[in-house]
C-alpha positions in Angstrom: 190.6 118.6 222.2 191.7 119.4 225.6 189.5 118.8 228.5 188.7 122.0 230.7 189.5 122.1 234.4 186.8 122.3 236.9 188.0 126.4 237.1 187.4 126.9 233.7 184.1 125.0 233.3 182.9 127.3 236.4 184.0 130.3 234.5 182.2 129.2 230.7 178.8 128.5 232.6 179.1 132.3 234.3 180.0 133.6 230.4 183.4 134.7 231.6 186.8 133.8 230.4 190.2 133.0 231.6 192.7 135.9 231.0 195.5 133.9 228.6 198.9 134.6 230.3 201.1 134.1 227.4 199.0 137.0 225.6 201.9 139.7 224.7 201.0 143.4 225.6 203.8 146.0 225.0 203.5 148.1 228.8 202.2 146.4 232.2 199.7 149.2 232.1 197.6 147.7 229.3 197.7 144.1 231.3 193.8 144.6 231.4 193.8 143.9 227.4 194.5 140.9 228.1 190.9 139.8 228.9 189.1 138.5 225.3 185.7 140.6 226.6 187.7 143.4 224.7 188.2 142.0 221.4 184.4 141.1 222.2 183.4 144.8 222.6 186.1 146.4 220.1 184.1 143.4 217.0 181.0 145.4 218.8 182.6 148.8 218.2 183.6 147.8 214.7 179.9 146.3 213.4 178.0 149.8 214.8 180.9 152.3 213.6 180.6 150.2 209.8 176.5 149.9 210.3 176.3 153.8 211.1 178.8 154.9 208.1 176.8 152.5 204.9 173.2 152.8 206.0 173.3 156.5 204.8 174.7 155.4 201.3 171.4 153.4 201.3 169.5 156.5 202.3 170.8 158.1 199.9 170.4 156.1 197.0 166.5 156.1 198.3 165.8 159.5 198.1 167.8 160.0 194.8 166.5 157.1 193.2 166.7 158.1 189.4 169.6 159.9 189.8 171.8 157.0 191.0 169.9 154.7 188.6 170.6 157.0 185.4 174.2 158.1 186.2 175.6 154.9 187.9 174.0 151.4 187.1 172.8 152.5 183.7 176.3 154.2 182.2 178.9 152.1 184.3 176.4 148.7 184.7 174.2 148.5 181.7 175.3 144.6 181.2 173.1 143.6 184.3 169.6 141.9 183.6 166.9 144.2 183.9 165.9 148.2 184.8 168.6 150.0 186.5 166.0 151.1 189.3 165.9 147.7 190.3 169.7 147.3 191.2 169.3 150.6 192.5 166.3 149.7 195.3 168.5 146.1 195.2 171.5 148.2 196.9 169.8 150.0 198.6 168.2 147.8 200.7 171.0 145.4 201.2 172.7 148.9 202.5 169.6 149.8 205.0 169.1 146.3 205.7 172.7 144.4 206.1 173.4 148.2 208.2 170.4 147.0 210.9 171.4 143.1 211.1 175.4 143.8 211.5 174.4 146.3 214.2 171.8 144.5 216.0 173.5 141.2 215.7 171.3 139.2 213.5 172.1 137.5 209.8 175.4 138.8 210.6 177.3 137.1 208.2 174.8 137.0 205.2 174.3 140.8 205.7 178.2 141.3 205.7 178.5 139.2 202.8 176.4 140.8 200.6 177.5 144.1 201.8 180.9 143.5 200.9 179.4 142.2 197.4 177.9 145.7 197.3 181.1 147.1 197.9 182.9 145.4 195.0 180.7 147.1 192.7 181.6 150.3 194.5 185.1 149.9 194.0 184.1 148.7 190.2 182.4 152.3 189.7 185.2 154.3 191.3 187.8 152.3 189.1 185.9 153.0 185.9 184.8 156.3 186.6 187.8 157.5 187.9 190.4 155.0 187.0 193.3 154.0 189.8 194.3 157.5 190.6 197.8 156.7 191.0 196.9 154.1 193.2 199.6 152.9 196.0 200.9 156.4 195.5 199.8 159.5 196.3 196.6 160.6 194.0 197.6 163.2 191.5 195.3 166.1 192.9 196.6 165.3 197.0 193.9 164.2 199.2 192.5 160.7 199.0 191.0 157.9 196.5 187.7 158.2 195.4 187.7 154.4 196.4 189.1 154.5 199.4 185.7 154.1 201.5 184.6 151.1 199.8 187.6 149.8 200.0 188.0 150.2 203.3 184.4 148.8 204.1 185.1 146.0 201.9 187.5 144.6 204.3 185.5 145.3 207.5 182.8 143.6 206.4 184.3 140.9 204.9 186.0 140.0 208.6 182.7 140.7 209.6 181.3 138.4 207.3 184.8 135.6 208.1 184.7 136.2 211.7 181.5 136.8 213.1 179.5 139.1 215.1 181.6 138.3 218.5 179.8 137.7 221.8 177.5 141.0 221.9 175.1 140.2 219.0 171.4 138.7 219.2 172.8 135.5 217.3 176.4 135.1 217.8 177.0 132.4 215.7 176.4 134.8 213.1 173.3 133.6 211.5 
């Protein structure tokens, strides 16, 4: 590992960052992305946006409790161990839960982990319920796949869960 000049060690102690020259940006104008704070804020951006979109599938499966127990886990899941309202409170808390610790910045990577768990059996509904839809073309009826949000959280938390909460978070290692 390289050793850092005496300019650099001043800027780590001050929490800054060099701006890396050879980083490629396609005008002058957007020279400022340059600085890493922005991939900081946008990993920021990306953990509240993904926090503020699951915690109301959590919510939801709360206040309809029976209703997601009866016509989910028990007719697309009844292989799992144990009452259906379990796996039902189970998901919903790692929903409400893992939603709060992405955001604030705490258990980041646990909590993204077993949200994108949570997501895979998502996906596994909407595939059995639904089947692929078509899937990479255009769904027969137009519009969109019916597993197309958990898909799409799937990956953003499992960078998340890979990469890390970034600079802005209570515990930026990630645990």
């Amino acid at each position: 590992m390289s050793e850092l000049s005496d300019e650099d060690s001043r800027l780590v102690e001050k929490g800054m960052t060099k701006i890396d020259p050879k980083c490629w940006v396609p005008h002058p104008v957007l020279n400022f992305l340059k600085n890493p704070i922005y991939a900081e804020l946008g990993m920021l951006l990306m953990r509240v946006l993904t926090a503020l979109l699951i915690v109301h599938h959590g919510l939801d499966k709360l206040e309809n409790t029976t209703a997601f127990s009866n016509g989910v886990i028990a007719v697309y899941f009844p292989f799992l161990p144990g009452p259906p309202i379990f796996w039902t409170y189970l998901s919903a808390g790692f929903e409400i839960i893992g939603s709060f610790c992405i955001t604030v910045g705490v258990f980041v990577r646990p909590a993204a982990a077993l949200l994108a768990g949570t997501m895979v059996n998502a996906i596994a509904f909407h595939l059995m319920k639904f089947g692929l839809q078509s899937f990479p073309l255009n769904p027969a009826k137009g519009g969109a796949y019916t597993f197309e949000p958990s898909l799409a959280f799937f990956g953003v938390t499992t960078y998340i869960a890979l990469a890390g909460p970034g600079r802005f978070a209570l515990r930026p290692h990630g645990f």
